[in-house]
VODO-273203 format. One record per atom (N, C-alpha, C, O): residue number from 0; atom name; x, y, z. Coordinates in Angstrom, 1 decimal, always signed. Atoms other than C-alpha are relative to their C-alpha. Example, Ala and Ser with C-alpha at 12.3 -4.5 7.8 and 13.67 -1.06 7.14 Angstrom:
2
{num 0 | atomo N | X +0.9 | Y -1.2 | Z +0.0}
{num 0 | atomo CA | X +12.3 | Y -4.5 | Z +7.8}
{num 0 | atomo C | X +0.9 | Y +1.2 | Z +0.0}
{num 0 | atomo O | X +1.9 | Y +1.2 | Z +0.7}
{num 1 | atomo N | X -0.9 | Y -1.1 | Z +0.0}
{num 1 | atomo CA | X +13.7 | Y -1.1 | Z +7.1}
{num 1 | atomo C | X -0.8 | Y +1.1 | Z +0.8}
{num 1 | atomo O | X -0.3 | Y +2.2 | Z +0.9}
This chain:
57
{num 0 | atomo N | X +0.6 | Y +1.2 | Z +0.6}
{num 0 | atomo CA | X -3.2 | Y +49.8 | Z -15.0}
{num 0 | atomo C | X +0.1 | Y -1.2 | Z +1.0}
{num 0 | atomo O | X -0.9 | Y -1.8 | Z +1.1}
{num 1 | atomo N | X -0.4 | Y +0.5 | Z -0.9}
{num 1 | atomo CA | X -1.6 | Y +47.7 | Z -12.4}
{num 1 | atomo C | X -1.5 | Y -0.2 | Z +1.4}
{num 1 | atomo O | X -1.9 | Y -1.3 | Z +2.0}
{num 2 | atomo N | X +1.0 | Y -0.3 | Z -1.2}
{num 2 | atomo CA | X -4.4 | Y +48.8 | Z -9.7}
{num 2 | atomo C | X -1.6 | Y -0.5 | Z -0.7}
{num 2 | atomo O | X -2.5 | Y -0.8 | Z +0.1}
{num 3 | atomo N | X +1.2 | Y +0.5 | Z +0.8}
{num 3 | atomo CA | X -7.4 | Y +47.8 | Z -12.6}
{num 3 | atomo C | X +0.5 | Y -1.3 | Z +0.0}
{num 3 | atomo O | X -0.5 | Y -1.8 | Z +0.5}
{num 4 | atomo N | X +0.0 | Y +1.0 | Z +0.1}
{num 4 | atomo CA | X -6.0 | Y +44.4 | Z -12.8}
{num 4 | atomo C | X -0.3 | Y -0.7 | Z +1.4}
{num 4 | atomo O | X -0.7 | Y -1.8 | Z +1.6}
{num 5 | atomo N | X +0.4 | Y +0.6 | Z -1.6}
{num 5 | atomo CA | X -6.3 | Y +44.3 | Z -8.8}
{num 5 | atomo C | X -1.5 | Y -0.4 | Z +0.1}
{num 5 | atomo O | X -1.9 | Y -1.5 | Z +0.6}
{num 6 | atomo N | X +1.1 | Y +0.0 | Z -0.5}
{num 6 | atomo CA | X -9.6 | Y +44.5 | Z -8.6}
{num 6 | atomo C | X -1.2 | Y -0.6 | Z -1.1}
{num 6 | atomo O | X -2.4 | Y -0.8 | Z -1.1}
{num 7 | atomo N | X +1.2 | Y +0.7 | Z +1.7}
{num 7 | atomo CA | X -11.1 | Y +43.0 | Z -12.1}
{num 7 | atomo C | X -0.5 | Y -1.4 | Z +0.4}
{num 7 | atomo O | X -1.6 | Y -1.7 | Z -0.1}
{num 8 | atomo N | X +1.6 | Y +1.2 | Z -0.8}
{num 8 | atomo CA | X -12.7 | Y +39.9 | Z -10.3}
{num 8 | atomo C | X -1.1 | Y +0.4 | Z +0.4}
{num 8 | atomo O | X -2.2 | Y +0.3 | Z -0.1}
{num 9 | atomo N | X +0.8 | Y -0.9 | Z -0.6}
{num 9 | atomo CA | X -14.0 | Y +41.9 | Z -8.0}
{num 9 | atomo C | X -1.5 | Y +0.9 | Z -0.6}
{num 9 | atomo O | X -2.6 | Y +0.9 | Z -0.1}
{num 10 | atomo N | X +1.0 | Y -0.4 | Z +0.6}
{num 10 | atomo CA | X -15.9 | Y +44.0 | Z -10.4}
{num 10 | atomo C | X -0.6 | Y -0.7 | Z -1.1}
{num 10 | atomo O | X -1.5 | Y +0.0 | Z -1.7}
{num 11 | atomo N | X +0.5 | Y +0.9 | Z +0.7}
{num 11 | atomo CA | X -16.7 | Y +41.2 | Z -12.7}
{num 11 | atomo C | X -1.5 | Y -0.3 | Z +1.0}
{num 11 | atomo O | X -2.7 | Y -0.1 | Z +0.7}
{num 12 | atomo N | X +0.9 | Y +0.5 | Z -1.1}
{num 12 | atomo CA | X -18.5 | Y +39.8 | Z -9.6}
{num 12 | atomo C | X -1.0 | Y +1.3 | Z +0.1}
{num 12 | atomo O | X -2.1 | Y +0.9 | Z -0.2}
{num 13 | atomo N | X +0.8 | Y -0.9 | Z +0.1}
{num 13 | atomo CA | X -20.4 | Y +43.1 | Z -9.3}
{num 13 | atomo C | X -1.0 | Y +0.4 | Z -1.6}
{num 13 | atomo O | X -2.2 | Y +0.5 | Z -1.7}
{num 14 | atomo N | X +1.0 | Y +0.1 | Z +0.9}
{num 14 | atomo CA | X -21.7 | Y +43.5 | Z -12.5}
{num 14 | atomo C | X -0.6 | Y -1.1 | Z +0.0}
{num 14 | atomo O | X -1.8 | Y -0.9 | Z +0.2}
{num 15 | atomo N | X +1.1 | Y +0.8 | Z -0.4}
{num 15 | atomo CA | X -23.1 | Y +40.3 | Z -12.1}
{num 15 | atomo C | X -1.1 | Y +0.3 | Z +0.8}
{num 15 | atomo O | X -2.3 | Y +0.3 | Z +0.4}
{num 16 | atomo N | X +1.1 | Y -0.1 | Z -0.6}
{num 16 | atomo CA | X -24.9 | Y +41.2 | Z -9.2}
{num 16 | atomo C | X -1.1 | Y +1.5 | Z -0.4}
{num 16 | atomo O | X -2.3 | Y +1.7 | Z -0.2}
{num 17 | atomo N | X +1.2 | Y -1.4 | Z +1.0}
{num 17 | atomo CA | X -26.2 | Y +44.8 | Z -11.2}
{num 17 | atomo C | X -0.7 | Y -1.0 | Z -0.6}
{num 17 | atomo O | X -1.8 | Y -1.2 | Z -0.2}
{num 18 | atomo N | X +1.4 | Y +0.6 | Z +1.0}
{num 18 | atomo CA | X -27.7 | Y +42.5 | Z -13.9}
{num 18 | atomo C | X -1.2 | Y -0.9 | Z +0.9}
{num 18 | atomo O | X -2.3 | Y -1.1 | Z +0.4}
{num 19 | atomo N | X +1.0 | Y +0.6 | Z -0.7}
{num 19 | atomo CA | X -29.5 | Y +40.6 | Z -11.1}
{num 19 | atomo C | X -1.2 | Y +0.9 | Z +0.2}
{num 19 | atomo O | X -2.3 | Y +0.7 | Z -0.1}
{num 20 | atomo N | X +0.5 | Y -0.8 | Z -0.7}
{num 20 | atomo CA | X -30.6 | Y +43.3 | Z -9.5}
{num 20 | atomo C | X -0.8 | Y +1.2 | Z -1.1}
{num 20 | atomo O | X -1.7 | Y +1.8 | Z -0.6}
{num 21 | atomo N | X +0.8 | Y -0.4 | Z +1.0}
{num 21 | atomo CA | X -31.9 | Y +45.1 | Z -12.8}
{num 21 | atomo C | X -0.8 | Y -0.8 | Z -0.7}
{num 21 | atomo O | X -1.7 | Y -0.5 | Z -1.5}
{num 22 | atomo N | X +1.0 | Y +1.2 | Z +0.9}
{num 22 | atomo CA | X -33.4 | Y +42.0 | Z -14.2}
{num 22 | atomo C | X -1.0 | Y -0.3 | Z +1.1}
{num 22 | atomo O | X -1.9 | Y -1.1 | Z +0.8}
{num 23 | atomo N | X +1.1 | Y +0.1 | Z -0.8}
{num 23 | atomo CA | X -35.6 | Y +42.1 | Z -11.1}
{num 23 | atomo C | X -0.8 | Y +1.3 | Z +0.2}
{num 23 | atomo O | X -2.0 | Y +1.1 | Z +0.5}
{num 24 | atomo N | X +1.0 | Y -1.2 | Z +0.5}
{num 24 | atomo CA | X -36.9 | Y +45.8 | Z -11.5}
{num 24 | atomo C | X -0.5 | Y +0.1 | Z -0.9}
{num 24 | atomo O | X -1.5 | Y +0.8 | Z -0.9}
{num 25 | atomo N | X +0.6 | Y -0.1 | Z +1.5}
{num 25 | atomo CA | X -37.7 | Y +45.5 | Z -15.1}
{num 25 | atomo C | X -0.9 | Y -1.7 | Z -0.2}
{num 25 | atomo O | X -1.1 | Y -2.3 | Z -1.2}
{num 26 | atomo N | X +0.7 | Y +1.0 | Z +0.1}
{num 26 | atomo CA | X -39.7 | Y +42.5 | Z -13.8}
{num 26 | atomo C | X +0.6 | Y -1.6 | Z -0.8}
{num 26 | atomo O | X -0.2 | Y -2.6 | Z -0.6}
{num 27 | atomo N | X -0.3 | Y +0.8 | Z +0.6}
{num 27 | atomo CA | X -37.7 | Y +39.8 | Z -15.9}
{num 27 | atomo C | X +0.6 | Y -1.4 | Z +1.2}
{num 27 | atomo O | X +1.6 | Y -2.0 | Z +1.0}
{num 28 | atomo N | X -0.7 | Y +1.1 | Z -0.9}
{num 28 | atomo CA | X -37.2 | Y +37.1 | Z -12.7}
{num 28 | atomo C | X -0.6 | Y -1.5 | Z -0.3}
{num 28 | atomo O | X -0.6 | Y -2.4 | Z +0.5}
{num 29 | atomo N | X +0.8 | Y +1.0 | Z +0.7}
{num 29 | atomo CA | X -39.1 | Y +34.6 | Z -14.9}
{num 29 | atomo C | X +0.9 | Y -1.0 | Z -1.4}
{num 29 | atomo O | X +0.6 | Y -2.0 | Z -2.1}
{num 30 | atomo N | X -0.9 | Y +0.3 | Z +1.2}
{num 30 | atomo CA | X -36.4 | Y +34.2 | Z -17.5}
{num 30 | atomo C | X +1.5 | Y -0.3 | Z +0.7}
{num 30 | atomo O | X +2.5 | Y +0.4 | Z +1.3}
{num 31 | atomo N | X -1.4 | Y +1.0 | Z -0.3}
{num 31 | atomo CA | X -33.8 | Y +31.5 | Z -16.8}
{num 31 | atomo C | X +1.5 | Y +0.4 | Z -0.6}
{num 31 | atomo O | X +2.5 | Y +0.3 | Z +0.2}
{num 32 | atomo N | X -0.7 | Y -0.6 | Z +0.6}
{num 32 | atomo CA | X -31.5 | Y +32.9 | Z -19.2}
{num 32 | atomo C | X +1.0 | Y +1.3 | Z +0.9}
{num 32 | atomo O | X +2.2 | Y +1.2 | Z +1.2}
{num 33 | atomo N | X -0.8 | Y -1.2 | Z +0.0}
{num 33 | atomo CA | X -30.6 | Y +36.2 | Z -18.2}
{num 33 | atomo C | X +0.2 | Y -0.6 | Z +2.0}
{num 33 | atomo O | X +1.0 | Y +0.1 | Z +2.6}
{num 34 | atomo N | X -0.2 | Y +0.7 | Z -1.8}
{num 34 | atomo CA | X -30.6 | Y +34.2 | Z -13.9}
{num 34 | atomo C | X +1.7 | Y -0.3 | Z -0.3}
{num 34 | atomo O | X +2.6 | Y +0.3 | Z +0.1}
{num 35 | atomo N | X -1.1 | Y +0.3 | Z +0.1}
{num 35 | atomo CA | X -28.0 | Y +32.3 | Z -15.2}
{num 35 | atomo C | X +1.2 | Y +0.7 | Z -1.1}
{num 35 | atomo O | X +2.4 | Y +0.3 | Z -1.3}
{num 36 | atomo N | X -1.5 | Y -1.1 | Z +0.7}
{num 36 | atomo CA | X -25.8 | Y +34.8 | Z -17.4}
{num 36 | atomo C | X +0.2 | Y +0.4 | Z +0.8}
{num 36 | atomo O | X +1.4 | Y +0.3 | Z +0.9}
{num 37 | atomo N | X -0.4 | Y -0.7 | Z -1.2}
{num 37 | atomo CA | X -25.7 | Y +36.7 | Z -14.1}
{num 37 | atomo C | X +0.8 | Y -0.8 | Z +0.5}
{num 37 | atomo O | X +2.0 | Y -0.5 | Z +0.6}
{num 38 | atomo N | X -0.5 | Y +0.8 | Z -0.5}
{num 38 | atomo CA | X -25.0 | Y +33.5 | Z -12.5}
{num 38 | atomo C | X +1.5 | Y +0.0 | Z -0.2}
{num 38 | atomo O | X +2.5 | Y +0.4 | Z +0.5}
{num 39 | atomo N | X -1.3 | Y +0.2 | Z +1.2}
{num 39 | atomo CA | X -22.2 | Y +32.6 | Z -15.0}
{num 39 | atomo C | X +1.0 | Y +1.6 | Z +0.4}
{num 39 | atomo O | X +2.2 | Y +1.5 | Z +0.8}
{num 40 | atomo N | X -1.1 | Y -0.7 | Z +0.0}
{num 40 | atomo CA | X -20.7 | Y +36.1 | Z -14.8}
{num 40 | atomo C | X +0.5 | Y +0.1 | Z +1.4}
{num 40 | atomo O | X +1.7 | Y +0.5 | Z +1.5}
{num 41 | atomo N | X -0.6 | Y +0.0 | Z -1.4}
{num 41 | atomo CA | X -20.2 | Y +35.9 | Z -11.1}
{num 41 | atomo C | X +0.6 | Y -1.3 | Z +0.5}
{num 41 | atomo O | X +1.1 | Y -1.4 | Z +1.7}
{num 42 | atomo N | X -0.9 | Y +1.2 | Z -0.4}
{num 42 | atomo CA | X -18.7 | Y +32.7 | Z -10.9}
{num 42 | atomo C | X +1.2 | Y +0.0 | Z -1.0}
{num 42 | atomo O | X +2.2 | Y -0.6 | Z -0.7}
{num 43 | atomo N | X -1.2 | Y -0.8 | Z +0.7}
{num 43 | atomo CA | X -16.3 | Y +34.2 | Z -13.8}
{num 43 | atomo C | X +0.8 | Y +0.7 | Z +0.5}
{num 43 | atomo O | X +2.0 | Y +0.4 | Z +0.4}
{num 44 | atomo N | X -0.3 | Y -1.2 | Z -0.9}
{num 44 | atomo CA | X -15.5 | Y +37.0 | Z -11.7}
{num 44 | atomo C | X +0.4 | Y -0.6 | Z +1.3}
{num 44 | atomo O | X +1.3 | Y +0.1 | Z +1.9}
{num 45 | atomo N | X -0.6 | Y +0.8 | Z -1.4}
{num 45 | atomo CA | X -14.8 | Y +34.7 | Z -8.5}
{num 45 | atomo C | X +1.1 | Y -0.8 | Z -0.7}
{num 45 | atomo O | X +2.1 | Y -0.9 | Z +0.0}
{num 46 | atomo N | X -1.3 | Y +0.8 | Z +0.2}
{num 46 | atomo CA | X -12.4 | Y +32.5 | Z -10.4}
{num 46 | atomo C | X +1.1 | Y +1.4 | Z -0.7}
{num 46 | atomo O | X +2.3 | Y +1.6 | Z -0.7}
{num 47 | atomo N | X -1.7 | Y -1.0 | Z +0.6}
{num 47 | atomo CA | X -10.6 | Y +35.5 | Z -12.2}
{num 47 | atomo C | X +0.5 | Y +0.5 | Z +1.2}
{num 47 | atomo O | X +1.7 | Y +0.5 | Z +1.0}
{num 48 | atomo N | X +0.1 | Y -0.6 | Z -1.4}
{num 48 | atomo CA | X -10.4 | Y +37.1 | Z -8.2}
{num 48 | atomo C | X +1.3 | Y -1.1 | Z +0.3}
{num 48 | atomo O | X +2.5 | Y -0.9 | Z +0.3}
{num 49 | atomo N | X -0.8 | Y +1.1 | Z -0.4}
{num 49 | atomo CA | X -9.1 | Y +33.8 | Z -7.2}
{num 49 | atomo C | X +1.7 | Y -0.2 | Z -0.4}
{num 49 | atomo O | X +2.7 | Y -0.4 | Z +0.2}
{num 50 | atomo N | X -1.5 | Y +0.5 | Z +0.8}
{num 50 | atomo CA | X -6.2 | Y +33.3 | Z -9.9}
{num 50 | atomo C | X +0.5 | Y +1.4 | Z -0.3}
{num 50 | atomo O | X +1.7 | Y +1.4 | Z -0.7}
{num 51 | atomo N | X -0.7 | Y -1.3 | Z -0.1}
{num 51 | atomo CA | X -5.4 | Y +37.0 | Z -9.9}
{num 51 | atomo C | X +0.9 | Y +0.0 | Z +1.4}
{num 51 | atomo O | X +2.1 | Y +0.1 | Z +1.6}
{num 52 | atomo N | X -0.8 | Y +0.1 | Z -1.7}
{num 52 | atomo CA | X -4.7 | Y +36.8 | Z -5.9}
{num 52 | atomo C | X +0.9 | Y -1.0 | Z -0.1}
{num 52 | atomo O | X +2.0 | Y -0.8 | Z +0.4}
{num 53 | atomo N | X -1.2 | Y +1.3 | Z -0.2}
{num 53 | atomo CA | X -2.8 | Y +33.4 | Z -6.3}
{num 53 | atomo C | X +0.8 | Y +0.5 | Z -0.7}
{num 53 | atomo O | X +1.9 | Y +0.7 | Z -0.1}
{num 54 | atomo N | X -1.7 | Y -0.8 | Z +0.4}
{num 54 | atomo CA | X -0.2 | Y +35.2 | Z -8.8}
{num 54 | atomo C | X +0.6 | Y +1.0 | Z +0.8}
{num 54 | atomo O | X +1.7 | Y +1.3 | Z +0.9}
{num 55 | atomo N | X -1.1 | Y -1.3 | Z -0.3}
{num 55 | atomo CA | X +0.6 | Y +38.0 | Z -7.0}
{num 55 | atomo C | X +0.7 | Y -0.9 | Z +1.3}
{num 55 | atomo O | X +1.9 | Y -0.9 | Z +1.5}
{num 56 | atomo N | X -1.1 | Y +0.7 | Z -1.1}
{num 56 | atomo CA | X +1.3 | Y +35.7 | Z -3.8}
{num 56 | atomo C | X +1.3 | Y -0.8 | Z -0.6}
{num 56 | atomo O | X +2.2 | Y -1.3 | Z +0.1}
């Protein structure tokens, strides 16, 4: 469990970039919305990264 909380920014930040990267094959790069929920989850995912690494130091 220990080794999932290492890296749960990390993959936060990745699924953001899947929903990018599927909201542009299914044609949807016209809709502001689902830009910025991607957006949003990867800047979630960079601050949980962030304050995850600052506790363990």
């Amino acid at each position: 469990m220990n080794s999932f909380k290492k890296y749960l920014g990390a993959m936060i930040v990745i699924i953001g970039a899947i929903i990018l990267i599927c909201s542009f094959f299914c044609g949807w790069n016209n809709y502001n919305g689902v830009q910025l929920g991607a957006m949003g989850v990867m800047i979630l995912g960079l601050i949980v990264y962030i304050m995850m690494n600052k506790r363990v130091s």
